[in-house]
VOGU-3710 file (C-alpha; in Angstrom, 3 decimals, decimal comma):
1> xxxxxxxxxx> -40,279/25,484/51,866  -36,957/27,624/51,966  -37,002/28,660/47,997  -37,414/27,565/44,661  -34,247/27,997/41,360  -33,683/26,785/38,235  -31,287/23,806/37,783  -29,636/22,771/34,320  -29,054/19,071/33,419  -27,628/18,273/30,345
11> xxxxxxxxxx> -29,637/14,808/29,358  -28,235/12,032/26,477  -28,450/13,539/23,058  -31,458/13,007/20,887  -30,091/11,906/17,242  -27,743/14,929/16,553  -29,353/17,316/18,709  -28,088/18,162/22,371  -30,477/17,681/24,656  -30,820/20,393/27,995
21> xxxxxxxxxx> -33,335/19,639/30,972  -34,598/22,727/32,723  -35,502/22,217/36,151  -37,087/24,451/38,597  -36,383/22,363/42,379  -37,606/23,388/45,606  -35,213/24,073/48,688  -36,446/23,175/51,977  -35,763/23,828/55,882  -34,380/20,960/58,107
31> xxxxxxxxxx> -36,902/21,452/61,353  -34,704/18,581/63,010  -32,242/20,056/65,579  -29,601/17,130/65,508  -28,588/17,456/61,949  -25,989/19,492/60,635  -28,152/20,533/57,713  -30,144/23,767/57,742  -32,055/23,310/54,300  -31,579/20,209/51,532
41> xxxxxxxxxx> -33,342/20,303/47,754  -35,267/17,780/46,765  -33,796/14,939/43,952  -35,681/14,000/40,882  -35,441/9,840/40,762  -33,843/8,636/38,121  -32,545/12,196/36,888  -30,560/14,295/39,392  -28,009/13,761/41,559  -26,040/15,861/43,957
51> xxxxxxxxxx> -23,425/18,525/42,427  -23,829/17,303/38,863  -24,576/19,304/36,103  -25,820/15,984/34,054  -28,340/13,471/34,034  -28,099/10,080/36,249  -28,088/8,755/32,110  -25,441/10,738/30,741  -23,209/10,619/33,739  -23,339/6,346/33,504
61> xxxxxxxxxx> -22,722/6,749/29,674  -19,826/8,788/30,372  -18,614/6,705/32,938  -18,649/4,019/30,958  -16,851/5,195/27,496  -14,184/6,529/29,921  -13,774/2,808/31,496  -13,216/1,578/27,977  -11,350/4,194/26,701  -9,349/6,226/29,340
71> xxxxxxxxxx> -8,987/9,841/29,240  -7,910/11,857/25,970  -9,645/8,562/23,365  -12,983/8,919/25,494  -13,076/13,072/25,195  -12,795/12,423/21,449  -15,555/10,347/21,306  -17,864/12,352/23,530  -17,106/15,298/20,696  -18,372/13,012/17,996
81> xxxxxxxxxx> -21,427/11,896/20,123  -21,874/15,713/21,083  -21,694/14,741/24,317  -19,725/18,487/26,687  -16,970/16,053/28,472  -13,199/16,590/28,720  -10,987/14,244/29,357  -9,862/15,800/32,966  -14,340/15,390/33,694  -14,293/11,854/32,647
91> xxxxxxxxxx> -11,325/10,598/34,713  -13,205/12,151/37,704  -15,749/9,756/36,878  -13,640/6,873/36,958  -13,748/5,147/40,661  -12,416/1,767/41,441  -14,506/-0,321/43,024  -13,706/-0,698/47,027  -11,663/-4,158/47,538  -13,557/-6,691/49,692
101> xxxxxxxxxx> -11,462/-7,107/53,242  -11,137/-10,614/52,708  -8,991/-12,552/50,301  -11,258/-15,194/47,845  -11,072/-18,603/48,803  -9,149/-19,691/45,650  -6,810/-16,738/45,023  -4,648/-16,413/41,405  -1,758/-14,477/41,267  0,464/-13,539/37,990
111> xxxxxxxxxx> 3,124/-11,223/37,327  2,261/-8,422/34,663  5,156/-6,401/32,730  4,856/-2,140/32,951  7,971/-2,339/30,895  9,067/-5,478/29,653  12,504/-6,419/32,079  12,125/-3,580/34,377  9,199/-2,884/35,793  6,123/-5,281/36,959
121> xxxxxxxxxx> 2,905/-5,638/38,765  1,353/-8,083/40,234  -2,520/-9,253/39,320  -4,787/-11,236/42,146  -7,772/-13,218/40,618  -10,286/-14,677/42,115  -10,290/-17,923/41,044  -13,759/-19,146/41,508  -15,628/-16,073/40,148  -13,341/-15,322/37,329
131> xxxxxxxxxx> -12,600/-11,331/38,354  -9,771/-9,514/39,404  -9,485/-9,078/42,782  -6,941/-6,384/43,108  -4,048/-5,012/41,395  -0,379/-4,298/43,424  1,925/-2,072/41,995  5,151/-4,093/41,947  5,621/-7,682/42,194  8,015/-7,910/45,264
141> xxxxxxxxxx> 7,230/-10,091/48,359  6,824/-7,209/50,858  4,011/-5,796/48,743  2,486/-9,290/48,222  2,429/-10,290/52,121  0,951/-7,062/53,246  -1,627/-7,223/51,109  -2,477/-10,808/52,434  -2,157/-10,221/55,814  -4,507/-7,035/55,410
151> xxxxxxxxxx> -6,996/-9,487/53,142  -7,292/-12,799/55,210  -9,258/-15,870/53,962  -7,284/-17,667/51,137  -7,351/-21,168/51,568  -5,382/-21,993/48,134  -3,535/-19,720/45,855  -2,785/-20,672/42,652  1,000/-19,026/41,526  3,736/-19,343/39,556
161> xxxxxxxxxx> 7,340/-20,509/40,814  8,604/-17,173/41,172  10,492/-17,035/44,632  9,084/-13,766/45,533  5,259/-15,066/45,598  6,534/-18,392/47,654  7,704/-16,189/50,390  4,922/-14,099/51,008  2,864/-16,932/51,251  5,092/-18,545/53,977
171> xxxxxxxxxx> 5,068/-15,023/55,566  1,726/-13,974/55,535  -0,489/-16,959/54,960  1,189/-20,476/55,784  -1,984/-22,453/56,091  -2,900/-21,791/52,100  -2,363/-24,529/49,910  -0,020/-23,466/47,166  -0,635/-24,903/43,889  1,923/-24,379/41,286
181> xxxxxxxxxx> 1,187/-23,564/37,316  0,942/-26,327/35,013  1,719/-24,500/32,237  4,724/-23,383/34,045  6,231/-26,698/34,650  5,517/-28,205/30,804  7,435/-24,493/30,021  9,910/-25,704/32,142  10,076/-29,340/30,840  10,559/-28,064/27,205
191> xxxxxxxxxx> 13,399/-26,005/28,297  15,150/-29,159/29,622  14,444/-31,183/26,644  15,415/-28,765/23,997  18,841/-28,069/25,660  19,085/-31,905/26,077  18,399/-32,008/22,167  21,192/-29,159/21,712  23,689/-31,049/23,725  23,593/-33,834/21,403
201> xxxxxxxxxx> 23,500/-32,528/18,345  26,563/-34,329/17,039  24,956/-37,399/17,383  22,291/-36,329/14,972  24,751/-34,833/12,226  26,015/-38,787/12,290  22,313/-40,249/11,883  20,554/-37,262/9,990  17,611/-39,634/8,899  15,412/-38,722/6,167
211> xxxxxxxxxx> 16,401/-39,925/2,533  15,831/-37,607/-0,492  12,581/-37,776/-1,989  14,208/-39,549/-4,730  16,861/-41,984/-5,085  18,385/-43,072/-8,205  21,442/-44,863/-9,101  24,743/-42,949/-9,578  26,687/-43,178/-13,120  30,260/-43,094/-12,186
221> xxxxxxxxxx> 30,667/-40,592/-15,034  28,225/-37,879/-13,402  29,186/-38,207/-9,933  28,625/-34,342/-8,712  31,770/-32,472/-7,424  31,333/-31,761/-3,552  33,245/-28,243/-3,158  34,762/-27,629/0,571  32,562/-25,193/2,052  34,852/-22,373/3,595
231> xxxxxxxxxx> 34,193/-20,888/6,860  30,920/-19,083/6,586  30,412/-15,900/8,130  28,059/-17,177/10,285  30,623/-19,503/12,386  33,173/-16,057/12,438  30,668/-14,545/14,173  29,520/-17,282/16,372  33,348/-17,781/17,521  33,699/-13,995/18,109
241> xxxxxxxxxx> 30,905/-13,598/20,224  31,913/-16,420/22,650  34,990/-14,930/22,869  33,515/-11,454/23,526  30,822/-13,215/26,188  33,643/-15,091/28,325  36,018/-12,291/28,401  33,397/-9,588/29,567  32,280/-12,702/32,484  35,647/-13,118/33,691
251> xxxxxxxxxx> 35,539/-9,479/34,240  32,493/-9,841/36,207  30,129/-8,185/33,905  26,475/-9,132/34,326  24,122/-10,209/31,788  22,378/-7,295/31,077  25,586/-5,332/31,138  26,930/-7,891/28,784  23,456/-7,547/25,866  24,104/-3,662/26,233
261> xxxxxxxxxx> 27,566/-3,911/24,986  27,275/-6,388/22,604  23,804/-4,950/21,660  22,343/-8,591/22,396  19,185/-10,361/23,703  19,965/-11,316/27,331  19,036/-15,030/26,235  21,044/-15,062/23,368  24,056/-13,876/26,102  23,226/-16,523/28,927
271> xxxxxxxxxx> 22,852/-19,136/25,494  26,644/-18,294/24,915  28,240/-18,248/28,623  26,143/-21,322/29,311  27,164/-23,264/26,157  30,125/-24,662/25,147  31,955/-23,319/21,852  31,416/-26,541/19,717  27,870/-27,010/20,255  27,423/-23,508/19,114
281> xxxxxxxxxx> 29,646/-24,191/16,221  27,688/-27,622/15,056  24,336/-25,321/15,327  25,965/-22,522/13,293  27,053/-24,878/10,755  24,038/-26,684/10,401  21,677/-23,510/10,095  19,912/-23,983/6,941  19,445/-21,214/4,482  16,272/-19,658/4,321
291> xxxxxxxxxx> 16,119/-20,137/0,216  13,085/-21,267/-1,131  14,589/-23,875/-3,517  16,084/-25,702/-0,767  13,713/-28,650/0,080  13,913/-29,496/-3,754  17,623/-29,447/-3,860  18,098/-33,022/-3,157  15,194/-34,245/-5,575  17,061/-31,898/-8,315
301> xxxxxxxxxx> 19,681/-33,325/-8,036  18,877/-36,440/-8,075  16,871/-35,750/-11,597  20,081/-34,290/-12,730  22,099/-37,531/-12,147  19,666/-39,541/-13,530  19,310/-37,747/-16,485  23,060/-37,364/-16,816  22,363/-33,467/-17,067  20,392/-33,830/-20,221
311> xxxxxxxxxx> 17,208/-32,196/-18,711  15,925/-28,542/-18,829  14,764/-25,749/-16,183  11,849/-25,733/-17,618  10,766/-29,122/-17,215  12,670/-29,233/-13,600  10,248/-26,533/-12,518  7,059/-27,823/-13,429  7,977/-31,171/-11,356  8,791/-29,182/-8,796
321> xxxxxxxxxx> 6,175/-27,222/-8,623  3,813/-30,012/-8,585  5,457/-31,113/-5,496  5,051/-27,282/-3,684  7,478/-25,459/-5,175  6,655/-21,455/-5,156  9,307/-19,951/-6,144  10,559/-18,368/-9,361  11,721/-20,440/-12,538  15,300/-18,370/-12,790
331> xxxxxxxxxx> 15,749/-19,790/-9,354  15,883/-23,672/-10,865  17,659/-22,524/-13,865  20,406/-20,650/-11,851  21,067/-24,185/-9,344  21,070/-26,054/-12,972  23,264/-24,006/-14,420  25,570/-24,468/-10,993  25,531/-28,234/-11,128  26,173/-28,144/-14,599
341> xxxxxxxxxx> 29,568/-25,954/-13,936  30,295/-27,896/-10,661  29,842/-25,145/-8,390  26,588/-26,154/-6,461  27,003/-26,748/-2,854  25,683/-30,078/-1,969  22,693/-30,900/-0,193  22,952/-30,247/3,246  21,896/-33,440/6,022  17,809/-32,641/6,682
351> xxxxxxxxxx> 18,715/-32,454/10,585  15,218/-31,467/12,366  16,199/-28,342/14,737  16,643/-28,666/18,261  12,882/-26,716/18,959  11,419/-28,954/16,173  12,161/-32,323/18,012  11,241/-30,636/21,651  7,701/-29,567/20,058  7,459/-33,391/18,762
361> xxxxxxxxxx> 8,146/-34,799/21,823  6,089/-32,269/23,785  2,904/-32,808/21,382  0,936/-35,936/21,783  2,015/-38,661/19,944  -1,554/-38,861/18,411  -1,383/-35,126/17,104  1,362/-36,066/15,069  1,637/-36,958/11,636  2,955/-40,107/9,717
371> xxxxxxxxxx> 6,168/-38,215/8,364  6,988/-36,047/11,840  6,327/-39,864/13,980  8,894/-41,686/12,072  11,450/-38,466/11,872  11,303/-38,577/16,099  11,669/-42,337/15,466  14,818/-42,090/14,078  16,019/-39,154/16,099  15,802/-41,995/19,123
381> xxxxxxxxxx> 17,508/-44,219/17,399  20,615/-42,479/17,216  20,830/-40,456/20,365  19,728/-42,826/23,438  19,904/-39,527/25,381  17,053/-37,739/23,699  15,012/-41,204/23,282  15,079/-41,305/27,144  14,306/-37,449/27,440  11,125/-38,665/25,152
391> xxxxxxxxxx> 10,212/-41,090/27,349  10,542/-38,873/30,560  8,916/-35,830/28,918  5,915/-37,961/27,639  5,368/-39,790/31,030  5,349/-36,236/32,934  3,455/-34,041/30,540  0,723/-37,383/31,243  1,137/-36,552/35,035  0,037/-33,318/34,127
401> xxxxxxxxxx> -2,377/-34,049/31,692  -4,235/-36,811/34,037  -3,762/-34,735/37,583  -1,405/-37,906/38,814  0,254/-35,901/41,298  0,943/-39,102/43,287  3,103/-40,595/41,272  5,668/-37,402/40,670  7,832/-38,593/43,202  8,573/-41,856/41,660
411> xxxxxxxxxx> 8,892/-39,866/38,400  11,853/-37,646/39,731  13,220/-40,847/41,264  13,656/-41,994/37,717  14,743/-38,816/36,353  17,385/-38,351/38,607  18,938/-41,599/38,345  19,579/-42,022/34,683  18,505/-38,946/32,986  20,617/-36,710/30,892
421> xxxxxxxxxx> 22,233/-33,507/33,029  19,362/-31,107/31,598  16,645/-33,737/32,769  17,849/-34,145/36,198  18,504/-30,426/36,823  14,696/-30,271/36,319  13,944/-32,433/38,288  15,952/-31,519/41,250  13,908/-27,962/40,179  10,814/-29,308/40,821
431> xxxxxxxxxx> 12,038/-31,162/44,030  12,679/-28,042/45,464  9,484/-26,483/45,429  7,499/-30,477/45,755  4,732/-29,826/47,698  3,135/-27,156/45,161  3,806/-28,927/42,192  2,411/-32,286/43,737  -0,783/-29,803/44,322  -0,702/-28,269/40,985
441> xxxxxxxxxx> -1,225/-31,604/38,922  -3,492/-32,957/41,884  -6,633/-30,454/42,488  -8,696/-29,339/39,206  -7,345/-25,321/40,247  -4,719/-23,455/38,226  -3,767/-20,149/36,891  -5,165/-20,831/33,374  -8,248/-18,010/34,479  -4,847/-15,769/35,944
451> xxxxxxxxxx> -3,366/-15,777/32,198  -6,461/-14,567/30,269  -6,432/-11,466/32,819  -3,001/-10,581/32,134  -3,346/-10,636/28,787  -5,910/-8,082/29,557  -4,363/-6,532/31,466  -1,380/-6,150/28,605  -3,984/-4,837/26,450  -5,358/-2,146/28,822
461> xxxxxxxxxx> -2,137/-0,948/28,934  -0,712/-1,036/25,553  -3,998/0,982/24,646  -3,173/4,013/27,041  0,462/3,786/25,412  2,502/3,822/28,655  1,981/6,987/29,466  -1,080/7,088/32,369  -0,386/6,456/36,373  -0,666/3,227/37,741
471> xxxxxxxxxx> -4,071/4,519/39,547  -5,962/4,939/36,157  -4,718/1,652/34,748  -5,902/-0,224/38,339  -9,066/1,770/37,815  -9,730/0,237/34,478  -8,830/-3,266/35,376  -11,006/-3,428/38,349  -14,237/-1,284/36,488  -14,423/-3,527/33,575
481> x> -15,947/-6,923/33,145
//
């Protein structure tokens, strides 16, 4: 034996009381020529380890309130649980796990945002054991195929239809099978529809379907006066902004240059360069008010015919109300006192919205009710383009439903012969990139297990409010569960 000393350990508390282990440990000589050690000091199991000033017990609850929490949250717990721990002595403690030096067999990989249309990383799942594999830094295809080529063994990785990914596969790993998202291609499919739905739009204003709740004959003495509405505001500022939109394109201005001028959303921008004016004009003129009284409107007015205007508010309301209204009785008495003077503004045609009839068409039929089967009903009746958008959409969201990844060819056959322009466009899409998609609605893998890690990841990162390095974040993501 070299020497004995004393050795502090500071141990889990005990209630509200800190808790310090003395030690006295024993220093010995090395009698073994070959090693570089001259004397070592013995370890207490389960208590001590090298160079630390805490317990074995402490040091893994630290570890683990700084995995949860990060650095400056975890330091303010530790002072509540009296537990001596800054935040710079719990990020020490924070080590990611080493990566395995091969790839899973069934790899996932998703895009994550740093900052929402500028900066992303890239997430790598293993899709068999449900963990995250690794996490890169950027989501570009250099960084991507390096990391594959240094992490062999993927036999099928599960993506999205982002170019970037589809090249470093090709690079770096051409005998994987790629299988593309399914949730990605039904995202993809309602785009087509709804724009298909926007592009005829005219053809519902003709054929806007559902009757008022209440139909009554007219009295030729109490026919209601049917002002001109004058342009609305609305439509001015629809018109100006295509006007502002083309001009800055046929100056060559990008999108995002274009939403930072006009202080847009970069959809909203590609919407107006990408539409023409008088589609935009029929969906600015058909924008419903957000009042509350007007889903009764027509049924009020129908009770005011009727009665020949000999009816109160009062009574209006309480029928009204029966039938959902929430709002306010000086609301009824104000549009009563408006039809009585001739100044109400009829009763605008209940034309579903674009979105609505995609997420009808998109749903199961089954899912949907009575009312919402026979509005889509008569929405294909008077737009042939949109019924065969239905039928299309329907037949591949069952492709996708049913894994019938053999019969997607003869699908896009049909699409592309007699489909509306939207229809066809995604279908040439998904010709393009055929072989994953026939393998994404074919074998039972997908990036379904990807998603719920990004949104994980999303809240890892929202927690730490933007501002720690990429290193701590990775950290996290790999440590936890």
């Amino acid at each position: 034996m070299h020497s004995t000393y004393q050795r502090t350990l500071q141990e889990r508390p005990l209630g509200p009381r800190r808790v310090i282990v003395r030690l006295r440990v024993r220093r010995f000589f090395c009698d073994r020529r070959s090693c570089s050690r001259k004397t070592f000091v013995e370890q207490v199991g389960g208590l001590t380890e090298r160079h630390r000033r805490s317990s074995v017990g402490l040091t893994g609850w630290l570890r683990s309130i700084a995995v949860e929490l990060g650095g400056r949250p975890a330091a303010r717990l530790c002072r509540r649980l009296r537990l001596a721990a800054g935040r710079t002595r719990l990020l020490r403690l924070l080590k990611a796990p080493a990566v395995p030096d091969r790839a899973p067999r069934v790899l996932g990989v998703d895009e994550f945002a740093f900052r929402k249309g500028c900066t992303y990383g890239t997430v790598l799942v293993d899709a068999e054991a449900g963990r995250v594999v690794d996490v890169l830094p950027d989501r570009s295809s250099e960084t991507f195929a390096a990391w594959l080529q240094d992490h062999p063994g993927a036999e099928i990785i599960c993506r999205d239809r982002a170019t970037a990914y589809t090249k470093a596969i090709k690079e770096a790993a051409p005998g994987a099978l790629e299988v593309a998202d399914r949730w990605h291609l039904l995202q993809n499919l309602s785009a087509a529809v709804e724009k298909t739905c926007h592009q005829h739009r005219d053809c519902l204003r003709k054929h806007p379907g559902q009757e008022p709740e209440l139909t009554v004959p007219e009295p030729v003495s109490m026919k209601l006066p049917v002002p001109e509405l004058p342009r609305t505001q609305i439509i001015e500022r629809t018109r100006h902004r295509y006007e502002d939109v083309h001009r800055l394109v046929d100056e060559g201005w990008t999108i995002s240059a274009i939403a930072r001028r006009l202080n847009l959303d970069r959809k909203t921008v590609r919407r107006f360069r990408d539409t023409d004016l008088d589609q935009l004009l029929v969906s600015a003129r058909d924008r419903r008010p957000n009042g509350v009284l007007e889903p009764f409107k027509a049924y009020l007015n129908a009770r005011f015919i009727k009665t020949q205007g000999q009816v109160s508010g009062t009574r209006l309301f309480h029928e009204i109300h029966e039938r959902g209204y929430r709002g306010s009785r000086q609301v009824v008495r104000k549009h009563l006192a408006a039809l009585r003077a001739g100044t109400a503004e009829p009763v605008r045609a209940d034309i579903p919205s674009p979105r609505k009839i995609t997420s009808w068409i998109m749903r199961p039929r089954e899912t949907l009710t009575e009312s919402q089967d026979q509005r889509l009903l008569q929405v294909r009746l008077a737009c042939s383009d949109i019924s065969r958008a239905c039928d299309l959409a329907r037949a591949f969201a069952d492709l996708v439903r049913h894994r019938r990844g053999y019969l997607l060819l003869e699908w896009i056959r049909q699409a592309e012969q007699d489909a509306p322009k939207p229809m066809q466009g995604f279908a040439g899409f998904l010709r393009q990139d055929l072989d994953a998609v026939i393998a994404g609605l074919t074998p039972p893998w997908s990036s379904g297990v990807v998603k719920g890690h990004v949104n994980r990841v999303k809240t890892l990162k929202r927690a730490m409010y933007g501002r720690a390095s990429f290193e701590l974040l990775r950290t996290r993501i790999l440590t936890q569960p």
